[in-house]
N, C-alpha and C positions, 0 to 999 in steps of 0.2 A: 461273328457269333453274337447272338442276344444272351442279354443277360440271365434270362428263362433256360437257355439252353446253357449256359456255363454254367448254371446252378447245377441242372439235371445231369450235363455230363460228371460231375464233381460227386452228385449223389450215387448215379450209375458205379462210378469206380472206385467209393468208398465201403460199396453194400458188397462188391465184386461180381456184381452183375455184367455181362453179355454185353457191347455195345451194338444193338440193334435195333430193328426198325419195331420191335414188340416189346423190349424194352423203355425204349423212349416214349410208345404211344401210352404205356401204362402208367409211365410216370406223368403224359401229359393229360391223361383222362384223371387221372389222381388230382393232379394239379387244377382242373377246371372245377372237378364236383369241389372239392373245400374253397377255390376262391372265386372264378368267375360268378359272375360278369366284372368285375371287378379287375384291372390291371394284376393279371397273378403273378408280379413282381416289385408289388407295392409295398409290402414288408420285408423282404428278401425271404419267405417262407412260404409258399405255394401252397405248400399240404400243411400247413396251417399247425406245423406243433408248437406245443407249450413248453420246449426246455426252456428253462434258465440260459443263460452265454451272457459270459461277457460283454457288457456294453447294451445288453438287449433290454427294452424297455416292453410294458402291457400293451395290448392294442386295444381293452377294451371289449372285446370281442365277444367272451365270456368273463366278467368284473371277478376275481376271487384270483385262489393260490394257486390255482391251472389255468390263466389267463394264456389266450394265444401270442406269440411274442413278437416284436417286432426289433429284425435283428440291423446292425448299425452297418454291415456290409454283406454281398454275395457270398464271399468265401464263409461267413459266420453262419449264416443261413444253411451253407451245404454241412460243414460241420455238427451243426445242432440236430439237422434233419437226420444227418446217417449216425448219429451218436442215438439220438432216440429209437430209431431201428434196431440199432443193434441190442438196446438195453435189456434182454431176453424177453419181453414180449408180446415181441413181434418174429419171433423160430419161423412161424410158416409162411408170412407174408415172403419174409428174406430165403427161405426158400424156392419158392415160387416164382421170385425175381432171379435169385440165381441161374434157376433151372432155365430159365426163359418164357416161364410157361405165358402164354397169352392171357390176359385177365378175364376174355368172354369165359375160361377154362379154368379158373380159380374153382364154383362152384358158389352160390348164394347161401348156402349153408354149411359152406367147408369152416374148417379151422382156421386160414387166412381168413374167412368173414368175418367171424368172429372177432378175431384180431381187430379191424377193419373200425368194429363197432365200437372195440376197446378206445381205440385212438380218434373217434366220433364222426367220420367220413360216412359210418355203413357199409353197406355191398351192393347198394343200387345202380352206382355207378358202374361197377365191373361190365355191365351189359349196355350200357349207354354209349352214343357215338358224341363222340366231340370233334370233328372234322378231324380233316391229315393234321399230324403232328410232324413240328419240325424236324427236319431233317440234320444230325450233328455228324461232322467230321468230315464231309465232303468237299468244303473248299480250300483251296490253299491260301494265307493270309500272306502279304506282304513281307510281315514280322517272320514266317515259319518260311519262307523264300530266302528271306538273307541270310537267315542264319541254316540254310541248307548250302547256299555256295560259300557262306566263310567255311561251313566244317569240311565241304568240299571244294577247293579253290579250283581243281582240274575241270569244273563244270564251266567255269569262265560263260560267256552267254550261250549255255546250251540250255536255253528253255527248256524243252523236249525234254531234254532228261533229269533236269531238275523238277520238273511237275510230274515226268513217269515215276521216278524213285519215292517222292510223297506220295504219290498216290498209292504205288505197291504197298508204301511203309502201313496205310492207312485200312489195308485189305486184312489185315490180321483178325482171324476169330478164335477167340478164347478156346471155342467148344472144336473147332478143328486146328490145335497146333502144328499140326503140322503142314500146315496150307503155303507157312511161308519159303518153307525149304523142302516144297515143292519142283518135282520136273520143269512143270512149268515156267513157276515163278524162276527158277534159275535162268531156263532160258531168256525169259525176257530179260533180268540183268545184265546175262551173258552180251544180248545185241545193244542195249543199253551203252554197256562199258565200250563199245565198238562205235558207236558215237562220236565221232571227231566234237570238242571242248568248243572250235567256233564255230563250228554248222549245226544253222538250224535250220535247212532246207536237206534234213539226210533223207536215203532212200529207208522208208517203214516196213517195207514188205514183211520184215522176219518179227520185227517187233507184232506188230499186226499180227501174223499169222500166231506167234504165241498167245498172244491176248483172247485169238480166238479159241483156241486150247483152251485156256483156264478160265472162260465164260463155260464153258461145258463140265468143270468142274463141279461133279455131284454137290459141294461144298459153296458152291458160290451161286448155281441156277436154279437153287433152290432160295434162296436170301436174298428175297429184296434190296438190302440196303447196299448187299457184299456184291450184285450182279450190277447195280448203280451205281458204283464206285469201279469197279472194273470196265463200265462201258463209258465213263468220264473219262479214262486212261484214253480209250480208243479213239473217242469224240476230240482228244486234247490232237491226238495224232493226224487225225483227219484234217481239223480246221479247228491249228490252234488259237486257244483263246488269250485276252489280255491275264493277267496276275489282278485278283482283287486290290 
């Protein structure tokens, strides 16, 4: 994971935003209009606010007592940014992130714009394309692999179902809780847990055939990121891949 996206997942689930694919591009269309062209992880401050933080120095940016800051690590950075958010405001911007709403759909002269203008970005950007925004939470890291077979030792080398179980774990949407304690999702567990611990050549049929099930979840073949995460399940089952 880039350090751009550890910001933004950090900002995402400080403000209590949606982890989504509309989510993330707003945060990364945010991210371009205040810094690019410029490395938008040069300060640890993307959208470019002026709190104060600890440790945080001027950039220079605008010279005065609302100078934009430049903060001493990521984590200060996510901090400062969803602290400024919250600071009342910004009500409808963080609404709007809440909600999920897509930022073409905020409105050039809504109340979030306005917002927009307070905190000095504008609303021009809302309608602007800044190419694909990356993509968070999709791969399984090393680090989140071992400590998936220490919590479960009965996994012993079952790949398969230590990369099926993260990835279930990682299909969670805010806005449909109950997606995870799902028919579905049970049943894939159900053939999961049927798994023998040292085969990773099991027969998929059942596994498969649930996944195809909960790809047709009204909840999921509607969401890009949540239908992309569900067919990495299936793609792992097919023709497993190495562990980043």
């Amino acid at each position: 994971m880039t350090s751009w996206e550890m910001w933004a997942l950090g900002v995402i689930q400080g403000i209590g935003e949606p982890l989504s694919v509309v989510s993330v591009d707003t945060h990364w269309a945010w991210s371009n209009a205040e810094t690019a062209p410029y490395d938008l992880m040069r300060w640890n401050n993307p959208q470019n606010t002026t709190e104060k933080w600890p440790g945080s120095v001027d950039s220079g940016a605008q010279p005065g007592p609302r100078d934009v800051q430049i903060y001493a690590t990521v984590q200060d950075g996510i901090d400062a940014t969803v602290a400024t958010l919250l600071n009342g405001y910004y009500s409808a911007i963080c609404d709007n992130l809440r909600a999920g709403l897509p930022r073409q759909q905020w409105g050039l002269y809504s109340t979030a714009a306005t917002e927009l203008h307070v905190w000095g970005t504008g609303s021009a950007w809302l309608l602007k394309d800044y190419g694909q925004a990356p993509t968070i939470g999709d791969e399984m890291t090393q680090a989140e692999f071992d400590a998936l077979v220490t919590a479960n030792p009965a996994l012993g080398g079952g790949g398969y179902a230590a990369r099926l179980i993260y990835a279930l774990g990682v299909t969670y949407h805010p806005g449909q809780p109950n997606l995870e304690t799902s028919q579905r999702v049970a049943d894939i567990l159900t053939a999961i847990k049927a798994i023998p611990a040292a085969n990773i050549t099991v027969d998929n049929t059942a596994v498969l055939a649930a996944i195809a099930d909960l790809k047709a979840h009204p909840a999921i073949e509607t969401d890009p990121m949540l239908l992309a995460k569900v067919s990495l399940i299936e793609a792992n089952l097919n023709a497993p891949r190495p562990l980043a």
